[in-house]
mmCIF file of the C-alpha atoms, coordinates in Angstrom:
data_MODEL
# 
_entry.id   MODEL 
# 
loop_
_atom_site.group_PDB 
_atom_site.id 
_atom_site.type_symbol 
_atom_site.label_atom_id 
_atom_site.label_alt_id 
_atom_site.label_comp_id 
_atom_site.label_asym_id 
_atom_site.label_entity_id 
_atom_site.label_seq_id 
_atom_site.pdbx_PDB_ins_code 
_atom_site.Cartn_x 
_atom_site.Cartn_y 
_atom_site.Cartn_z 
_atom_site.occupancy 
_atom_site.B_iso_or_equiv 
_atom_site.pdbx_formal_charge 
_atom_site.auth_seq_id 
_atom_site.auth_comp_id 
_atom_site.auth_asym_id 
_atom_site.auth_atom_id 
_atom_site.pdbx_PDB_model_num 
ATOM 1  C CA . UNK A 1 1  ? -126.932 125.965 4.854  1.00 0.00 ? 1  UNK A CA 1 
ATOM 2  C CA . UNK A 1 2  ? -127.512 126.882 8.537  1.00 0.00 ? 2  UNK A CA 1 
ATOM 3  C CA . UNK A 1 3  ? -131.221 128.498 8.195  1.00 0.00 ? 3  UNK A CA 1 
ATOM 4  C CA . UNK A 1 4  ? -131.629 125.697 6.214  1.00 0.00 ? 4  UNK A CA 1 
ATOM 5  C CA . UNK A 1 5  ? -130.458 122.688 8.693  1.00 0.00 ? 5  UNK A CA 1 
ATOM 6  C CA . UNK A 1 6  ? -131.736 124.449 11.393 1.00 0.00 ? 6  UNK A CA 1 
ATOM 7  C CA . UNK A 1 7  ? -135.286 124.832 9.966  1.00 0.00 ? 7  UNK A CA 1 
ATOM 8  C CA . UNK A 1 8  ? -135.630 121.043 8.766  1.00 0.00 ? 8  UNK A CA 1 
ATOM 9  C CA . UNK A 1 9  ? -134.424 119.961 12.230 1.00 0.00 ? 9  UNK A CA 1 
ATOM 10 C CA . UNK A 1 10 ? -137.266 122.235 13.748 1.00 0.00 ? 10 UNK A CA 1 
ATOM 11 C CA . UNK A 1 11 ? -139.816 120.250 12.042 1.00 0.00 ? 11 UNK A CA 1 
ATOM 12 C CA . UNK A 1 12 ? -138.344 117.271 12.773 1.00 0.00 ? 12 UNK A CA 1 
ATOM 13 C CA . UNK A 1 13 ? -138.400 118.188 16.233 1.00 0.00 ? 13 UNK A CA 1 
ATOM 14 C CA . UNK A 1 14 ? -142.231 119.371 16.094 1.00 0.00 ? 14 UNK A CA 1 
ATOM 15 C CA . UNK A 1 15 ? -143.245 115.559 14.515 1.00 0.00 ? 15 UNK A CA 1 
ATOM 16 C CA . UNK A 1 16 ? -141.128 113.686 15.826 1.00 0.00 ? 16 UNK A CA 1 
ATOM 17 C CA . UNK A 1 17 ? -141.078 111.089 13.023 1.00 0.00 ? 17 UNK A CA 1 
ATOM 18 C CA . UNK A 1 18 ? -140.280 107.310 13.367 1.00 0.00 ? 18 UNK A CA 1 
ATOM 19 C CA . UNK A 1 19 ? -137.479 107.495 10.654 1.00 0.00 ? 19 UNK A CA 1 
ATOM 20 C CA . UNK A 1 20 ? -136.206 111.640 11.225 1.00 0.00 ? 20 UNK A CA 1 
ATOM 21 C CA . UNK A 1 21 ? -133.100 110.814 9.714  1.00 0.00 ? 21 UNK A CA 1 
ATOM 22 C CA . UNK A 1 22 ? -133.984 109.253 6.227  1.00 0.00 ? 22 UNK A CA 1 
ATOM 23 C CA . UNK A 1 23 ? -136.679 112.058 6.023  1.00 0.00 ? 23 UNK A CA 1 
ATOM 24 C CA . UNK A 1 24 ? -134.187 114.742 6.926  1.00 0.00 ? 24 UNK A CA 1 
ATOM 25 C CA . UNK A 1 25 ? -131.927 112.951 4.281  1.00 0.00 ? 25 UNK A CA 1 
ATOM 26 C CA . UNK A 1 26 ? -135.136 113.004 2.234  1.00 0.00 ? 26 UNK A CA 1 
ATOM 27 C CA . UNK A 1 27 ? -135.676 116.892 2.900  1.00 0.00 ? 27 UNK A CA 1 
ATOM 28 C CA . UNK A 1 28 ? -131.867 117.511 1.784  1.00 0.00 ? 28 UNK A CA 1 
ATOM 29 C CA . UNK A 1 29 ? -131.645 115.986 -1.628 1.00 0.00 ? 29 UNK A CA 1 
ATOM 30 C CA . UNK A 1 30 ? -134.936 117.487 -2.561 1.00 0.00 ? 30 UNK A CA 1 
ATOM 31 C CA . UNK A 1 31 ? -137.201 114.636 -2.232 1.00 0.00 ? 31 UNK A CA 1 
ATOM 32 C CA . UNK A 1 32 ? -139.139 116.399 0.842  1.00 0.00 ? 32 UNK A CA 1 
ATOM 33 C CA . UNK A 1 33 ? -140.837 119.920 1.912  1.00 0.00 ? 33 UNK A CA 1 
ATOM 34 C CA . UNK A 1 34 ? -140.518 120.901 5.133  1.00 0.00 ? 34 UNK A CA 1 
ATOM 35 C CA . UNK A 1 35 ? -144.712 120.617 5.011  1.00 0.00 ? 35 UNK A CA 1 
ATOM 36 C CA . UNK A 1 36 ? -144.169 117.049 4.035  1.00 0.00 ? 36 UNK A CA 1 
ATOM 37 C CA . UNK A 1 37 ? -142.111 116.401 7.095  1.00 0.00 ? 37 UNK A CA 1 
ATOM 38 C CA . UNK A 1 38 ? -144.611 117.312 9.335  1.00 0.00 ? 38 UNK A CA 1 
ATOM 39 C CA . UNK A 1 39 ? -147.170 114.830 8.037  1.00 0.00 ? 39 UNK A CA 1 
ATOM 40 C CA . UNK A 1 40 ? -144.676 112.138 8.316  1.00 0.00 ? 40 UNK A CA 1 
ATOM 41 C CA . UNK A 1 41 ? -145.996 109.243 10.754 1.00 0.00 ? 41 UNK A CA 1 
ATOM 42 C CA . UNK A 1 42 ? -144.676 109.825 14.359 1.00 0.00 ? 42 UNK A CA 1 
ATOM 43 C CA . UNK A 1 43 ? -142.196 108.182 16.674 1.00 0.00 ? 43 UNK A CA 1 
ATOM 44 C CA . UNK A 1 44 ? -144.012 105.226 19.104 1.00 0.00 ? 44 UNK A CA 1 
ATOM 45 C CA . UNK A 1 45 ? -141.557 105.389 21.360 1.00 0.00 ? 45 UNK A CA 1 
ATOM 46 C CA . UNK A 1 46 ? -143.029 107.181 24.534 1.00 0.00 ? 46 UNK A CA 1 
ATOM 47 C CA . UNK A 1 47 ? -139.860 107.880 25.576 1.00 0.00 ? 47 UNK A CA 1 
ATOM 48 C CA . UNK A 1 48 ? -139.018 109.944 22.617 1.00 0.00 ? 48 UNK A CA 1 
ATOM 49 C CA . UNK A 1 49 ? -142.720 111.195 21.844 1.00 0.00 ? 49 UNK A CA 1 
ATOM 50 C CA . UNK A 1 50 ? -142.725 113.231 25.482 1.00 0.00 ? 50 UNK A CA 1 
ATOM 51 C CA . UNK A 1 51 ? -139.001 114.322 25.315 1.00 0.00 ? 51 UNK A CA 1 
ATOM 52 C CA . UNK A 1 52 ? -137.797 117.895 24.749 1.00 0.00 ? 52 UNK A CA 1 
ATOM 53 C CA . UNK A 1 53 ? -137.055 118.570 21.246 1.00 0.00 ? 53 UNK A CA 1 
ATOM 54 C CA . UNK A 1 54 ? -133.030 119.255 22.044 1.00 0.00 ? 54 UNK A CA 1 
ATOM 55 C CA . UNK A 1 55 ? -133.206 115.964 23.808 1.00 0.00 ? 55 UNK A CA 1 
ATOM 56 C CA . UNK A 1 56 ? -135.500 113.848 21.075 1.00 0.00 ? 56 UNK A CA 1 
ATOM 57 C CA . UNK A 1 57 ? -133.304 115.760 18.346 1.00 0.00 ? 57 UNK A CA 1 
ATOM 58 C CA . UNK A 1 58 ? -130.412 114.415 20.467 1.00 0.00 ? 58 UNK A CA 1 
ATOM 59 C CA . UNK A 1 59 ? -131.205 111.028 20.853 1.00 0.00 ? 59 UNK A CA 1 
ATOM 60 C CA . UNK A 1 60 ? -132.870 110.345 17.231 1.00 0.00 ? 60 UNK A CA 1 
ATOM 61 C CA . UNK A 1 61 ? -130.543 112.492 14.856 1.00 0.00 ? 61 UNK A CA 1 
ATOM 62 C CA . UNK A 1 62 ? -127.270 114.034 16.560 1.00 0.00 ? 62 UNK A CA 1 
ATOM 63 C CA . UNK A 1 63 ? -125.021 111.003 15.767 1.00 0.00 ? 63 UNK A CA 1 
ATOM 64 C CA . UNK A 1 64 ? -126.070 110.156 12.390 1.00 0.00 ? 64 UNK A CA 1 
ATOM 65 C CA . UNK A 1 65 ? -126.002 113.750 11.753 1.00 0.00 ? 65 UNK A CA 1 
ATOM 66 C CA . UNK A 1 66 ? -122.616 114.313 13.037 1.00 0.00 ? 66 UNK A CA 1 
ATOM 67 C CA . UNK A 1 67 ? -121.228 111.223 11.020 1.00 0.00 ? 67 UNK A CA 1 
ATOM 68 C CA . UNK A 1 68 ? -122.747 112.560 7.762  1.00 0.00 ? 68 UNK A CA 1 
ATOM 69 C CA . UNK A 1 69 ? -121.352 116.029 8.327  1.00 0.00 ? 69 UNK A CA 1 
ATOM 70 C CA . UNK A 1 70 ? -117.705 114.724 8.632  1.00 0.00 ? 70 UNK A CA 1 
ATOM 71 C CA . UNK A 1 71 ? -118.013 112.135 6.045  1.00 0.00 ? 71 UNK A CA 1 
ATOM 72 C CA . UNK A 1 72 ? -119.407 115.097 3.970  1.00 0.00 ? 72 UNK A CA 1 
ATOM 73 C CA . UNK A 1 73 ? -116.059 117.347 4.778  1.00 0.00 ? 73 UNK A CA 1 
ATOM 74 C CA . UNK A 1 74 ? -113.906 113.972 4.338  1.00 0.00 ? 74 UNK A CA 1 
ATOM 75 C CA . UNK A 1 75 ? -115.152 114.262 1.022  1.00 0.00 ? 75 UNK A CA 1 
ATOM 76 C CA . UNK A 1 76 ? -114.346 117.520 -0.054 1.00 0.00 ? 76 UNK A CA 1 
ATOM 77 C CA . UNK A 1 77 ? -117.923 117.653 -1.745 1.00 0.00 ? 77 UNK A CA 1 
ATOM 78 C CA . UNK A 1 78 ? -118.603 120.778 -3.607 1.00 0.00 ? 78 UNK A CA 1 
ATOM 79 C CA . UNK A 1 79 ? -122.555 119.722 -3.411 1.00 0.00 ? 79 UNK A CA 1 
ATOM 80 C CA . UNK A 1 80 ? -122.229 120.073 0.621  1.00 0.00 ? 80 UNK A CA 1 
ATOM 81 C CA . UNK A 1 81 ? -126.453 119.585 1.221  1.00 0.00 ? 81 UNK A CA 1 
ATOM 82 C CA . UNK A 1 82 ? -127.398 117.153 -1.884 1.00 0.00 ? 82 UNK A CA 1 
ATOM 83 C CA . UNK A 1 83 ? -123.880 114.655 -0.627 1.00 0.00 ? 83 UNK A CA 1 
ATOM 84 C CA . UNK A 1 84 ? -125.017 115.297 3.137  1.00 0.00 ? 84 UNK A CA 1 
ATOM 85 C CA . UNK A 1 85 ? -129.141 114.336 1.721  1.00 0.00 ? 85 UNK A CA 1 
ATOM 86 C CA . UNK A 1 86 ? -127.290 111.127 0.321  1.00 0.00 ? 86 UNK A CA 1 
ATOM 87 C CA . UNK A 1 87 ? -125.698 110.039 3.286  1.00 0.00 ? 87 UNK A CA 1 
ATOM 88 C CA . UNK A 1 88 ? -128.362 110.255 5.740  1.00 0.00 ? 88 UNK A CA 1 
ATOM 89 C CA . UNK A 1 89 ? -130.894 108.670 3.381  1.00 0.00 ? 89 UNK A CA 1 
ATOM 90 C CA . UNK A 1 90 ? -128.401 105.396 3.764  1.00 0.00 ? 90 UNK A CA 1 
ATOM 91 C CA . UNK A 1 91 ? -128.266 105.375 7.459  1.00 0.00 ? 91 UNK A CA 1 
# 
């Protein structure tokens, strides 16, 4: 689940779409490629567009993220990235 996480947040990171966590909640259930990430439309926030991607990964996905991961372990899930793909798609 880590190469896949962290390779879904790299693209994420490369866009920089306007909505990276429903697509990354997209990308998890199987509704999204990584290839279809990167053609999502981009973030017009300026302040986000020219950040690092730790910092616009930070600001745009880290809490949600976070919430969905413990919500995810709350559950006791068995289907840890399809549950997690779920989650984010609602925030």
């Amino acid at each position: 689940m880590a190469c896949e996480l962290q390779e879904k947040l790299w693209a994420l990171a490369e866009r920089r779409p306007s909505e990276p966590c429903k697509l990354l909640g997209q990308a998890f259930a199987g509704k999204k490629s990584v290839g279809e990430l990167s053609k999502a439309p981009q973030t017009t926030d300026p302040g986000l567009k020219s950040a690092p991607p730790r910092e616009f990964l930070h600001s745009a996905v880290a809490e949600d993220l976070e919430k969905a991961l413990v919500e995810v372990y709350n559950k006791g899930s068995r289907r840890v990235v399809s549950d997690l793909g779920e989650i984010l798609m609602k925030q």
